[in-house]
C-alpha positions as CSV (number, residue, x, y, z in Angstrom):
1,X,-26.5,-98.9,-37.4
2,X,-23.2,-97.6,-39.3
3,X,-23.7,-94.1,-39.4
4,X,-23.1,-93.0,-43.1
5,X,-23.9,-89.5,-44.8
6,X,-27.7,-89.8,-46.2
7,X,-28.8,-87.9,-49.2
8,X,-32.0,-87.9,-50.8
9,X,-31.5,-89.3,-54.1
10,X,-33.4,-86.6,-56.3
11,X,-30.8,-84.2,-54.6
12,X,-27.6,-86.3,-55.1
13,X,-28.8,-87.3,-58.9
14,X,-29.8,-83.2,-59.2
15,X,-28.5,-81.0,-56.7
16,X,-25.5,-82.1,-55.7
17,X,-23.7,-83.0,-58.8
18,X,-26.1,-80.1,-61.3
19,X,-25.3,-78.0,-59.2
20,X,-21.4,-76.9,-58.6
21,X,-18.6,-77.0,-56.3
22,X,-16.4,-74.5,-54.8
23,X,-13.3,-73.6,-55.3
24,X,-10.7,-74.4,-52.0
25,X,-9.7,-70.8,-50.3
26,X,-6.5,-70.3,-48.8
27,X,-5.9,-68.4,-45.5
28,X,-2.2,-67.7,-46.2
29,X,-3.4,-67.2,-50.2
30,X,-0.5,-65.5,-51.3
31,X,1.8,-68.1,-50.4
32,X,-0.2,-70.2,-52.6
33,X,1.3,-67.8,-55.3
34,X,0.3,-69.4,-58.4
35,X,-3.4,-70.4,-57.0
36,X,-4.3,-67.3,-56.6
37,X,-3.0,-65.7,-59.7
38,X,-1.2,-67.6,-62.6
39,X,0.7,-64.0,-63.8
40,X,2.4,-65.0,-60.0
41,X,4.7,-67.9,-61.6
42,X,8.1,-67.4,-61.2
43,X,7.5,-64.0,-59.4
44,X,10.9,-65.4,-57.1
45,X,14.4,-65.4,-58.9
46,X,15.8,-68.8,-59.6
47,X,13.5,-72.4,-58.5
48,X,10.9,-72.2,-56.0
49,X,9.4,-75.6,-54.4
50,X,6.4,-75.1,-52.4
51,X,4.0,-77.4,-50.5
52,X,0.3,-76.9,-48.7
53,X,-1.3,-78.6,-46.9
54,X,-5.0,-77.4,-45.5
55,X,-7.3,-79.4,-43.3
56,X,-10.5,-77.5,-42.6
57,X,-13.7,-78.4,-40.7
58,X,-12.5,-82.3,-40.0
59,X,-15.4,-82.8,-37.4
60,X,-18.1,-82.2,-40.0
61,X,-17.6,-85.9,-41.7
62,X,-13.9,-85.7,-42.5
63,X,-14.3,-82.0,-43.5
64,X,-12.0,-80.7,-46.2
65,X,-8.5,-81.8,-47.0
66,X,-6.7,-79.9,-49.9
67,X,-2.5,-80.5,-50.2
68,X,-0.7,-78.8,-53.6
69,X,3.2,-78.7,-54.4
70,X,4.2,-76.5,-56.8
71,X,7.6,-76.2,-58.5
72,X,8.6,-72.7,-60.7
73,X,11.2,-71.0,-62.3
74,X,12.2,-67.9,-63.4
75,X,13.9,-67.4,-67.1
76,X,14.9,-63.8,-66.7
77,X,16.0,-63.4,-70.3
78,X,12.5,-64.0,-71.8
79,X,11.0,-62.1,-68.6
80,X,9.0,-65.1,-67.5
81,X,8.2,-67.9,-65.3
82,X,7.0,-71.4,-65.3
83,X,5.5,-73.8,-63.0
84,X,4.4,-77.4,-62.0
85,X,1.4,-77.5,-59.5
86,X,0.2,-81.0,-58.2
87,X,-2.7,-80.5,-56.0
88,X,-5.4,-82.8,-54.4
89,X,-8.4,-82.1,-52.3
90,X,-10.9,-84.7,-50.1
91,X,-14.6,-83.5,-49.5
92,X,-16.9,-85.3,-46.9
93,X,-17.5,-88.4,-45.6
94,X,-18.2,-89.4,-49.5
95,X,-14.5,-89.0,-49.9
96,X,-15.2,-86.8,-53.1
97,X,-11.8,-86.3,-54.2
98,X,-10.3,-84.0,-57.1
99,X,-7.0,-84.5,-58.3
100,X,-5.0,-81.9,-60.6
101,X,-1.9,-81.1,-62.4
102,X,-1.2,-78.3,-63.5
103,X,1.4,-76.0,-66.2
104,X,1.5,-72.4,-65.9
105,X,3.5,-69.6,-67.5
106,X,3.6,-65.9,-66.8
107,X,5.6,-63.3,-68.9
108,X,6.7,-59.8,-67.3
109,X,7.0,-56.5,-68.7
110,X,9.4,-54.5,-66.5
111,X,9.3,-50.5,-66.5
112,X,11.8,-48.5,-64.4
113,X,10.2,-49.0,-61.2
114,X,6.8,-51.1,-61.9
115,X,5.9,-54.2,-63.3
116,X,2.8,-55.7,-65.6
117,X,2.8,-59.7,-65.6
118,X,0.4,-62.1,-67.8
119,X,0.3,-65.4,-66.6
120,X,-2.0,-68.4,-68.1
121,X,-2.5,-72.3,-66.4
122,X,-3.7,-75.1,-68.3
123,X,-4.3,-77.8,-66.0
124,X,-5.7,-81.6,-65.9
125,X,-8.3,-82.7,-63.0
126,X,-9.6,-86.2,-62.0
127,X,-12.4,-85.9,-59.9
128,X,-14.1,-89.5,-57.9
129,X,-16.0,-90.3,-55.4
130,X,-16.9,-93.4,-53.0
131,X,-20.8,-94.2,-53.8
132,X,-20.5,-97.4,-51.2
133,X,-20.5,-94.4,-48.3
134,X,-23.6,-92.8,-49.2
135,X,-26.8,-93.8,-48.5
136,X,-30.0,-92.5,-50.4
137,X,-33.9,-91.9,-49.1
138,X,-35.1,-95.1,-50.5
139,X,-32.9,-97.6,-48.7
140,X,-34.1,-96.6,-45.7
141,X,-37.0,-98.4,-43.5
142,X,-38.6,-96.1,-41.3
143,X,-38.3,-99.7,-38.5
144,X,-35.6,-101.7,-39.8
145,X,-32.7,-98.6,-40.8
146,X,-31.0,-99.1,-44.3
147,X,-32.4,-102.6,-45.7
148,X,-33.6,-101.4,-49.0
149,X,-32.1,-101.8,-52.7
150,X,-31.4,-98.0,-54.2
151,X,-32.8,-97.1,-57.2
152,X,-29.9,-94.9,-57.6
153,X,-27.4,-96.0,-59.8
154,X,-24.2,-94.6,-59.7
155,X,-23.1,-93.9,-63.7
156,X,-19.6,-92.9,-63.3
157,X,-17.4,-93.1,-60.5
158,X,-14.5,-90.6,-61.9
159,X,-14.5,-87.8,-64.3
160,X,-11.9,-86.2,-66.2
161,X,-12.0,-82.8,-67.8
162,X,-8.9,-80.0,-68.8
163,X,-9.6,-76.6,-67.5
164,X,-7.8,-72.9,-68.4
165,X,-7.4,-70.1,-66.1
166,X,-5.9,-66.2,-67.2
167,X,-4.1,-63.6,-64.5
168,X,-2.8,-60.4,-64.8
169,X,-1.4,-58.2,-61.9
170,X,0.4,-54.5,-61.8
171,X,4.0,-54.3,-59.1
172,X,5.3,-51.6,-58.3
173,X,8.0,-49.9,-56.1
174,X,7.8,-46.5,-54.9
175,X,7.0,-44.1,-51.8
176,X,4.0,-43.6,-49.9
177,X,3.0,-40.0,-48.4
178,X,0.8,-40.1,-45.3
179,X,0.6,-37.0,-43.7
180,X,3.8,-35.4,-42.9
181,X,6.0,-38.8,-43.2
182,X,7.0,-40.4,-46.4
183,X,7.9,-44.2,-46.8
184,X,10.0,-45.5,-49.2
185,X,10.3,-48.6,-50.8
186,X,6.8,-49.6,-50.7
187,X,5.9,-52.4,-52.7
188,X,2.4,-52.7,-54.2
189,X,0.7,-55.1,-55.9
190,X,-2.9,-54.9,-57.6
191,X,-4.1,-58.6,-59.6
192,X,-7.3,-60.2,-61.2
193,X,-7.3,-63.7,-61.9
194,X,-9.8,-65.8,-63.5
195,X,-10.4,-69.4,-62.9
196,X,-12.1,-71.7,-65.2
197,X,-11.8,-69.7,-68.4
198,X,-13.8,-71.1,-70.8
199,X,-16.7,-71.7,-69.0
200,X,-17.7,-67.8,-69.0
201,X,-18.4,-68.8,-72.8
202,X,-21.6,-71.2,-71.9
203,X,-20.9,-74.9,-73.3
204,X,-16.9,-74.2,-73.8
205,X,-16.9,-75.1,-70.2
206,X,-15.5,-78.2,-68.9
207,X,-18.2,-81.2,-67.4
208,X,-17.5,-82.1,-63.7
209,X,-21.3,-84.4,-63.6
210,X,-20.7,-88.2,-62.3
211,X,-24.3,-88.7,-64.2
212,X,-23.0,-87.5,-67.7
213,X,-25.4,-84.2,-67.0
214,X,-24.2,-80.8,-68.8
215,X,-23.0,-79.7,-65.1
216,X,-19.9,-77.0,-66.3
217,X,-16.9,-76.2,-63.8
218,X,-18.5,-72.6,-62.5
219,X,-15.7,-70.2,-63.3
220,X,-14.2,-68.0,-60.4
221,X,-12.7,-64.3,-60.7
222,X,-10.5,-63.3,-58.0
223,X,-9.6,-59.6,-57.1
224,X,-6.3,-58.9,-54.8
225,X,-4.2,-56.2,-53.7
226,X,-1.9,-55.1,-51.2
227,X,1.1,-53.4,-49.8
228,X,4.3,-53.5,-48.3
229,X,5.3,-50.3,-45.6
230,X,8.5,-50.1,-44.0
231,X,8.5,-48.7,-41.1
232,X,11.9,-47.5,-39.5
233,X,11.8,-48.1,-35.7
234,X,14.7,-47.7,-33.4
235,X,17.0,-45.4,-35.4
236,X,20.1,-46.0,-35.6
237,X,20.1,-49.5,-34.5
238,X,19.2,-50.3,-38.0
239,X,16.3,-52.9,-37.1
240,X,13.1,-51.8,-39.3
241,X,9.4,-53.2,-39.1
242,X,7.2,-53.0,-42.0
243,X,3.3,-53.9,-42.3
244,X,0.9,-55.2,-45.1
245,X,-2.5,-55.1,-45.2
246,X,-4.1,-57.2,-47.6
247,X,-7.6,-57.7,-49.5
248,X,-8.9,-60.6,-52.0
249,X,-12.5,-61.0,-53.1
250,X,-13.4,-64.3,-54.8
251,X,-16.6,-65.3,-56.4
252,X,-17.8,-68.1,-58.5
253,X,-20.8,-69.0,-60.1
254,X,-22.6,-70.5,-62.8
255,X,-23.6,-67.3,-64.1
256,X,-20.9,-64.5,-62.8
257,X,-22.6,-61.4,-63.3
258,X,-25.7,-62.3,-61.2
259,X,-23.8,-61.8,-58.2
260,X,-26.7,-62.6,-55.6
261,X,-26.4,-66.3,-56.9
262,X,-22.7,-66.9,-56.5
263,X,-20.8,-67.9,-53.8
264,X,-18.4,-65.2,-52.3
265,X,-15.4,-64.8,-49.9
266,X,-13.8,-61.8,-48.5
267,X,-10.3,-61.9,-47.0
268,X,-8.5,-58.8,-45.5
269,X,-6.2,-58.2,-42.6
270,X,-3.0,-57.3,-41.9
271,X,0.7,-58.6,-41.6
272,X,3.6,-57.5,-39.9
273,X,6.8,-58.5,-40.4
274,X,10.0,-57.8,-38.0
275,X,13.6,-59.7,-38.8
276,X,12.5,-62.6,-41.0
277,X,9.0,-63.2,-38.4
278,X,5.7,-62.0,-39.6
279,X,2.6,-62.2,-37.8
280,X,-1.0,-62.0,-39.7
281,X,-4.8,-61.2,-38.5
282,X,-7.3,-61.4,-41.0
283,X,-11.4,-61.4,-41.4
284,X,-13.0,-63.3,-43.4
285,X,-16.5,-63.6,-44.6
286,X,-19.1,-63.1,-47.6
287,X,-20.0,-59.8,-46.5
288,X,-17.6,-57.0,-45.6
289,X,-19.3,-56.7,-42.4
290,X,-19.7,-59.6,-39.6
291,X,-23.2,-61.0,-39.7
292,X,-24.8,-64.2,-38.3
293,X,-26.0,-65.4,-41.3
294,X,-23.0,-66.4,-43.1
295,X,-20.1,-68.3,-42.2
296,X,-17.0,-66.0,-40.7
297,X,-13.7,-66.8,-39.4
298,X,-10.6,-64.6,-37.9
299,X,-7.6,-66.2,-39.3
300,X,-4.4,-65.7,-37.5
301,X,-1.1,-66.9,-39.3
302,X,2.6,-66.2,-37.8
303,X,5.8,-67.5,-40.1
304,X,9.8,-67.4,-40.6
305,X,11.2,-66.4,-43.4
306,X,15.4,-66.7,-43.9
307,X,16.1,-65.0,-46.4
308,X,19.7,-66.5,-46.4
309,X,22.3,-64.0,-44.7
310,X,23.3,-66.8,-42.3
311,X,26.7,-67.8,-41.6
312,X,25.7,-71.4,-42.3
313,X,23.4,-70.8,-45.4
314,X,24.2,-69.5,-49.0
315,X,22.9,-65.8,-49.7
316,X,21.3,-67.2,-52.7
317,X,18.9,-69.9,-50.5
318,X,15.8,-68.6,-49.2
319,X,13.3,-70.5,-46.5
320,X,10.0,-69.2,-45.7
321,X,7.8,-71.5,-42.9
322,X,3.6,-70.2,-42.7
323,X,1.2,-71.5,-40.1
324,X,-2.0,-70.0,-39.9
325,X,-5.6,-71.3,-38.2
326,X,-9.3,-70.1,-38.9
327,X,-11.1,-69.4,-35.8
328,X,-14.6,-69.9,-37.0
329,X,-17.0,-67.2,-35.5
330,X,-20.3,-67.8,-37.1
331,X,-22.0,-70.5,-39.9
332,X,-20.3,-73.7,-39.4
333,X,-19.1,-72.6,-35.5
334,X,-16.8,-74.0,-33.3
335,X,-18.4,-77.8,-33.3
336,X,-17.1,-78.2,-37.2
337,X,-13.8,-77.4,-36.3
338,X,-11.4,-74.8,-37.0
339,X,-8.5,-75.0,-40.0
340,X,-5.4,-75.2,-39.8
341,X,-3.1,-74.1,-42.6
342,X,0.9,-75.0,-43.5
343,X,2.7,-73.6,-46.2
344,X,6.7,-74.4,-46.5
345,X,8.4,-73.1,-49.2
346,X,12.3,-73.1,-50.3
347,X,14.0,-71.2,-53.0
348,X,17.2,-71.0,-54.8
349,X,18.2,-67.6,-56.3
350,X,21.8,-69.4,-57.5
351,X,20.0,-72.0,-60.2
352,X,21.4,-71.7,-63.8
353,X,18.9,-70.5,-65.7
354,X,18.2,-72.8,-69.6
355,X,18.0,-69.6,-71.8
356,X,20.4,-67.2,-70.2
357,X,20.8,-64.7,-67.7
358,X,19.3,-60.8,-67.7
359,X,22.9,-59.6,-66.3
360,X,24.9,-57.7,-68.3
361,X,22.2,-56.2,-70.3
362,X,20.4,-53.6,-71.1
363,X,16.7,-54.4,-70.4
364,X,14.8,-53.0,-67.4
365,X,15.0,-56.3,-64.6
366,X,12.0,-57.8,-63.3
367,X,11.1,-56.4,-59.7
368,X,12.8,-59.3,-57.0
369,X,10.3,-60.4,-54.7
370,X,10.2,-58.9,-51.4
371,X,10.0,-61.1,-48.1
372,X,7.7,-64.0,-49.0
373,X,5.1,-61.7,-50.1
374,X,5.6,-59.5,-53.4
């Protein structure tokens, strides 16, 4: 017998589509810029073209595959950016795919050595799934295997609903005292972005249910922060090191202040970065702390970044190359797989610009980004 996935059909006609979905995570989330925070579009002088691709937990029928490009700008005489995301995730053996396009924009108000950025995405999502690869409770013989006519009729095979999502993060540039030493030129970076706007306001929410049920996208508020440290080694030489820890907090939910209910994801760790290499360890889980009862994973990422001072490449050009893979620890386990996640990204500082140039005036500038982070 063909071996498909087998729901019970009170739980795919309830459960499964009543119930909600969650969000994709990224392991190397802030070069999925614009995901995790809309006030992140056009953070990068000139055009940015980005790609993602994420395959997670493939041995667990087919697992999760989620691929996104993203194209943005920055207008530095209006102090803002704008982007183009085209993502599209496959769930399960059901093939339970979403599709999305999406336009964000971010303003930023520069001060003398910090930066406040608003950023808003409207976006379009197609969501279907493949009902001929699931099979219900009632088609199955206890003898004879899958013989039986479902009573399950499939309404809908694709849904279509327009979604909103808000960001706002605080940059900044300035020195760090620890101790005796003091580091300069550390850039910080402290966001909250929420995902699926309207449906914090009860029925303003969008409907995700194949059986034309009042099932609302379940927004999701994300909390990030981190650093950059240089650290001068080898003085004199003029070679530097600098490190970045890192912490986001994500959590959705049909209701988002009962916080027992929703779902939740912890990221932090570490990166350090050394002439254009970085290399990352991370935790993640649902709790601060490892336990057994929830699914965990060390993530361990390493990367290029050019950041164009090569003979052969134009100052202006930038090239940054992320590969990172979730070691699972507890939950799923090794038998589901681990994930593996590629994020390529290319940038020119030298584009013209279609309302004008900041040089030559005045205004405070918008913080440059630094390395491939902030």
């Amino acid at each position: 017998m063909k071996l498909k996935a087998i729901f019970l059909a009170t739980f795919c006609l309830s459960g499964a589509f009543v119930g909600f979905s969650q969000d994709p995570s990224f392991s190397q989330f802030y070069a999925n810029r614009i995901y995790l925070n809309p006030a992140l579009t056009g953070i990068e002088p000139g055009l940015s073209l980005s790609a993602t691709s994420r395959l997670q937990w493939l041995n667990v029928d087919n697992g999760f595959q989620t691929h996104a490009a993203t194209v943005e700008i920055q207008e530095p005489f209006i102090k803002s950016g704008f982007g183009l995301t085209v993502s599209s995730n496959k769930e399960g053996i059901a093939e339970l795919t979403t599709t999305g396009v999406g336009l964000s924009y971010a303003y930023t108000a520069p001060f003398k050595k910090s930066n406040l950025h608003f950023g808003f995405q409207g976006h379009w999502f197609q969501k279907s799934i493949n009902w001929d690869n699931l099979i219900f409770s009632d088609e199955i013989d206890p003898v004879l295997g899958v013989v039986n006519p479902t009573t399950a009729a499939p309404i809908l095979e694709s849904v279509s609903y327009t979604d909103l999502s808000f960001g706002m993060l605080f940059r900044s540039d300035g020195k760090l005292k620890l101790g005796k030493s003091t580091y300069r030129n550390v850039r910080s970076m402290l966001g909250l972005s929420i995902h699926h706007l309207p449906s914090l306001f009860g029925d303003a929410g969008a409907s995700e249910s194949f059986q034309v049920l009042p099932t609302k996208v379940p927004p999701r508020i994300t909390l990030h922060a981190g650093t950059i440290i240089p650290v001068i080694i080898f003085q004199g030489v003029g070679h530097n090191i600098s490190l970045s820890p890192n912490i986001k907090f994500d959590m959705q939910g049909d209701d988002i202040f009962r916080t027992s209910q929703n779902l939740k994801v912890l990221s932090y760790g570490m990166y350090a970065l050394y002439e254009g290499f970085h290399l990352g360890a991370f935790f993640q889980n649902t709790n601060p702390l490892p336990d057994r009862k929830n699914t965990n994973a060390l993530i361990l990422s390493l990367g290029w970044y050019q950041d164009g001072k090569r003979p052969t490449q134009s100052k202006d050009q930038k090239l940054f190359v992320g590969l990172s893979i979730d070691v699972n620890s507890t939950g799923v386990g090794t038998r589901g797989g681990n994930v593996y996640e590629l994020n390529i990204r290319y940038s020119f500082a030298d584009m013209p610009t279609i309302f004008g140039s900041s040089k030559g005036t005045k205004s405070k500038r918008i913080l440059d980004c630094k390395s491939f982070l902030y």
